[in-house]
C-alpha positions as CSV (number, residue, x, y, z in Angstrom):
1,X,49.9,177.3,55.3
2,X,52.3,175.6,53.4
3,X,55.3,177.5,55.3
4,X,53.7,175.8,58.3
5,X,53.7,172.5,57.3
6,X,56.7,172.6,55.8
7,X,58.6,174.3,59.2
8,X,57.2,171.3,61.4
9,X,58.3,168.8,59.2
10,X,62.0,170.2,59.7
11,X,61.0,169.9,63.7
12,X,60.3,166.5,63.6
13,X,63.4,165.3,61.5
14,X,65.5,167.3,63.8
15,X,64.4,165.9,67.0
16,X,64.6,162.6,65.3
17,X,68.2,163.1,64.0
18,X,69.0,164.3,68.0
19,X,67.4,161.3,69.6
20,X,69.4,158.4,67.7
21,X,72.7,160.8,67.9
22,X,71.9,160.8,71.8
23,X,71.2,157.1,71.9
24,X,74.9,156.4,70.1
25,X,76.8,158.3,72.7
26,X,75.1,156.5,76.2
27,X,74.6,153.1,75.5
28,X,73.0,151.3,78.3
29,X,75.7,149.3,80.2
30,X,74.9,145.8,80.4
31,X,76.0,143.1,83.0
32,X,79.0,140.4,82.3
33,X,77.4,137.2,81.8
34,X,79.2,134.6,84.1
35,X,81.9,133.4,81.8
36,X,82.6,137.4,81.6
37,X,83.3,137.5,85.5
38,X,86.2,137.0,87.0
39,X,87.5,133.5,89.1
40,X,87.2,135.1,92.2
41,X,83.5,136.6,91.3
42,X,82.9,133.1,89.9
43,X,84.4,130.8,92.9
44,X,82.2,133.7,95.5
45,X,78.8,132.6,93.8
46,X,79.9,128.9,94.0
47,X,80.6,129.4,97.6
48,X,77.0,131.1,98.3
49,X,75.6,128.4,96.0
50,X,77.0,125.4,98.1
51,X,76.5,127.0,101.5
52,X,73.1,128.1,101.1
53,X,72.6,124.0,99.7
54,X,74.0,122.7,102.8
55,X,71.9,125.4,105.4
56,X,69.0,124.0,103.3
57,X,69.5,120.9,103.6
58,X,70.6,120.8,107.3
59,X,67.4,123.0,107.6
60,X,65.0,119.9,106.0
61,X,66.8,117.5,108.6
62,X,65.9,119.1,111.8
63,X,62.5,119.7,111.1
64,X,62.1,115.7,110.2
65,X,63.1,115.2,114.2
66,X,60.0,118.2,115.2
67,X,57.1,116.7,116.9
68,X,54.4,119.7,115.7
69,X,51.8,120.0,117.9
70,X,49.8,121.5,121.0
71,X,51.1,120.9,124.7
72,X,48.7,118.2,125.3
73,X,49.5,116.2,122.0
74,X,53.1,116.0,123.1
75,X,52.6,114.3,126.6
76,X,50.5,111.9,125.1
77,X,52.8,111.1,122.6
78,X,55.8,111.1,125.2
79,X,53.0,108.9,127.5
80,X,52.5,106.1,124.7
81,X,56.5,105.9,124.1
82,X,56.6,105.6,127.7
83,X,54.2,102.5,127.8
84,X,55.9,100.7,124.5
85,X,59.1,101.2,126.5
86,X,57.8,99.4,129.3
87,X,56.4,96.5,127.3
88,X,60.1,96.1,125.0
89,X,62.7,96.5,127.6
90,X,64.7,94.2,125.1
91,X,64.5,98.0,123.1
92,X,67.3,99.7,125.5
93,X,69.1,97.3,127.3
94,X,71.7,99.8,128.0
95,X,73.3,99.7,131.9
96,X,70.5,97.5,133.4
97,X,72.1,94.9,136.2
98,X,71.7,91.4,136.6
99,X,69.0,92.1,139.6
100,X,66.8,94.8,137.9
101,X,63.2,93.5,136.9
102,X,63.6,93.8,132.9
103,X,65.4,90.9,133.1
104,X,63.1,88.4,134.2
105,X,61.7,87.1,130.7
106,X,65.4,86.4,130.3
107,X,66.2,84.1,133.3
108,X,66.6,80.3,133.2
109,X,64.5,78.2,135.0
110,X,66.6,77.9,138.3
111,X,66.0,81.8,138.2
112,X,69.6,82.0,136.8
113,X,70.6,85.2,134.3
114,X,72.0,83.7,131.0
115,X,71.4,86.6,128.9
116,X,73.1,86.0,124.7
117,X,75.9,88.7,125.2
118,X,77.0,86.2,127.9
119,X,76.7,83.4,126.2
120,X,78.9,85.0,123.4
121,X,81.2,86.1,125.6
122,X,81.3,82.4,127.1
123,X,81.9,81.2,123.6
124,X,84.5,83.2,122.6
125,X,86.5,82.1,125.6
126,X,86.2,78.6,125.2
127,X,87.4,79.3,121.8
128,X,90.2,80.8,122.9
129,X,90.9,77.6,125.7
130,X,90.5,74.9,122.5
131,X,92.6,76.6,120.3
132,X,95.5,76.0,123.2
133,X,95.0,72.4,122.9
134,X,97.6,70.2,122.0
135,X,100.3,73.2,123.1
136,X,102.5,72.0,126.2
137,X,102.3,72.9,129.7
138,X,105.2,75.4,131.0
139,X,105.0,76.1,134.8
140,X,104.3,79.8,135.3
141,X,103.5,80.0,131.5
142,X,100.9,82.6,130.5
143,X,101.5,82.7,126.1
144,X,100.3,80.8,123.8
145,X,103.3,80.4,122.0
146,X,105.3,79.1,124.8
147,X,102.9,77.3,126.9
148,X,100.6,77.6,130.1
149,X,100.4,76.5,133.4
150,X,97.2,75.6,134.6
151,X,95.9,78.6,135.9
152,X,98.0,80.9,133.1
153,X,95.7,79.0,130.7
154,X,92.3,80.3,132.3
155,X,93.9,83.8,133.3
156,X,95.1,84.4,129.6
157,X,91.6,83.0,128.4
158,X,89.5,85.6,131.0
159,X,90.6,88.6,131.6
160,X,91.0,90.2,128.4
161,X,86.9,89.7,128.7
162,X,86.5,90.3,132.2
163,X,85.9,93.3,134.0
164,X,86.6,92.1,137.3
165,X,90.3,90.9,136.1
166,X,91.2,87.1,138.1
167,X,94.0,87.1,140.1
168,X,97.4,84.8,138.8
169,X,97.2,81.4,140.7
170,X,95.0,78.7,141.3
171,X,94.9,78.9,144.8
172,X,94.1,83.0,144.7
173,X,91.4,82.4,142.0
174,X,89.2,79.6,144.8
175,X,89.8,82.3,146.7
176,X,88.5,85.1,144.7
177,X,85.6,87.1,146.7
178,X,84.5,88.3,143.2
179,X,83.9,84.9,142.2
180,X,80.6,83.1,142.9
181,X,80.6,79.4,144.7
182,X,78.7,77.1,142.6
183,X,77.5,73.5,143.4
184,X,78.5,70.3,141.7
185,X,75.4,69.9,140.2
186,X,74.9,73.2,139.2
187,X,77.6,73.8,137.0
188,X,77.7,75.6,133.8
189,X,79.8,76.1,130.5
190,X,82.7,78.3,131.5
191,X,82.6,77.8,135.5
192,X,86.0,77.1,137.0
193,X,86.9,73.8,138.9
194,X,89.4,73.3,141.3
195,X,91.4,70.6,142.9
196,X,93.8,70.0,145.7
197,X,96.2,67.3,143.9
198,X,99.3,67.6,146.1
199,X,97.9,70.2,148.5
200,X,95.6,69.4,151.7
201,X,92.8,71.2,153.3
202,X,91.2,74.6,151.7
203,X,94.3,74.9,149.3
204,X,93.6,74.8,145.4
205,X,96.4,74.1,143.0
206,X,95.1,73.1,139.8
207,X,92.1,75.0,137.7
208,X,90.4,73.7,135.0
209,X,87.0,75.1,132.9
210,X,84.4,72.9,132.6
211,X,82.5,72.9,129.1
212,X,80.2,71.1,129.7
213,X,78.7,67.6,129.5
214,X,81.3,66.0,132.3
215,X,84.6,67.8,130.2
216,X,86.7,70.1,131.2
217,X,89.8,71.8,129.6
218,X,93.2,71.5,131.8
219,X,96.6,72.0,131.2
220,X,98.1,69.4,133.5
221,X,101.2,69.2,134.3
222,X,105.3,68.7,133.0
223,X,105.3,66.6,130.3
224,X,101.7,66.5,129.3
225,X,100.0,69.1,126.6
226,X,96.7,71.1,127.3
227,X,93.6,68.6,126.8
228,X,89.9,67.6,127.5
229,X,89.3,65.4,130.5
230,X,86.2,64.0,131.7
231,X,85.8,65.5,135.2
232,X,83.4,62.3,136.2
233,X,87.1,60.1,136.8
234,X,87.5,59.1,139.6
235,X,90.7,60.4,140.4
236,X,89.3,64.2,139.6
237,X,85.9,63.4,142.0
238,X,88.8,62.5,144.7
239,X,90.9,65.9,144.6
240,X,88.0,67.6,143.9
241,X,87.7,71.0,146.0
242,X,85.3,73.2,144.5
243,X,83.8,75.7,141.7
244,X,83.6,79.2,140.7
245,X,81.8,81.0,138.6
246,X,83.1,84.3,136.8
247,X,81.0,84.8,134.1
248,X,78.4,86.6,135.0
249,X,76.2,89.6,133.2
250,X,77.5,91.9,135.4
251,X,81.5,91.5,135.0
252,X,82.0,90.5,131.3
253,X,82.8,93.4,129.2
């Protein structure tokens, strides 16, 4: 009995003793930690990392912009945008023309389109005329650091802003199909006034812009600088041929 106990005891120690000299010769590998890793291993998982961050986030984006819902919730929605659409137009004002319907809330009380782009527009031109004044007239000038001729004065003023571009002289700018004949008494800021000074008949050669208020801009002739006048003179009533309007919705850029 003793024998027995004895012999089993010397079992167990010896599978013991085998078991740790085992577990001393195949150590489990472990993995590198990531300062361990190499730079390319460490610049790959930095590349997945920032890739899968912008798929993620380009991911969130497009389903803001998803309208979720059945067939029948969509073309009501697309229905009541249609109706708000109708109601704004100021929303898009995008390519509509001078004669289309949206427009009407906008037009002066003659029926006249005077929408604010054009008004800017207008402004900026007359700007550009009064900051000639006071420079001298040069016949067949078109700079402003030489001098103007009358109607190099309104052609270097215009068509920089025009997209129907005026022609050079006075006399081809009355002329002008693309320009719109406008009575005396309807004149506006920006129209262009004629006169036949030391022409006769249909024959304009001098070109002024009214601004307004019985003035108009001019540059007039040798010897004299670029200045206001007061189209109401008799002498300008007397020559007086005509005006022409090129500001309009439709042709400013």
């Amino acid at each position: 009995m003793l024998r027995n106990k004895i012999s089993l005891a010397l079992l167990f120690g010896l599978t013991f003793t085998c078991q740790q000299a085992c577990a001393t010769h195949h150590v489990a590998p472990t993995s590198k930690t990531h300062t361990e890793r190499s730079y390319a291993a460490r610049q790959r998982m930095y590349n997945r990392a920032k890739l899968f961050k912008q798929w993620k986030a380009k991911k969130n984006k497009a389903s803001k912009n998803v309208v979720y819902g059945n067939n029948a919730s969509k073309v009501a929605l697309r229905t009541k945008n249609r109706v708000l659409i109708r109601e704004h137009p100021e929303w898009f004002p995008g390519p509509w023309r001078e004669s289309n319907s949206h427009w009407d809330h906008l037009r002066d009380s003659d029926g006249s389109f005077y929408s604010d782009r054009l008004r800017d527009t207008t402004d900026l031109i007359v700007d550009r005329l009064e900051d000639q004044l006071g420079k001298p007239y040069v016949w067949g000038g078109t700079s402003p650091v030489n001098g103007f001729d009358c109607s190099g004065l309104v052609f270097f003023a215009y068509n920089k802003l025009l997209a129907t571009k005026l022609p050079r002289t006075a006399n081809e700018m009355y002329h002008y199909k693309q320009a719109h004949p406008v009575a005396k008494r309807d004149l506006k800021r920006g129209d262009l006034i004629f006169f036949g000074i030391h022409s006769g008949g249909d024959h304009a050669d001098h070109v002024g812009v009214y601004l307004g208020n019985g003035d108009f801009i001019e540059a007039p002739r040798t010897g004299l600088n670029i200045r206001i006048s007061h189209f109401a003179d008799d002498f300008w009533q007397d020559h007086y041929l005509g005006a022409r309007r090129i500001l309009t919705a439709n042709n400013i850029l």
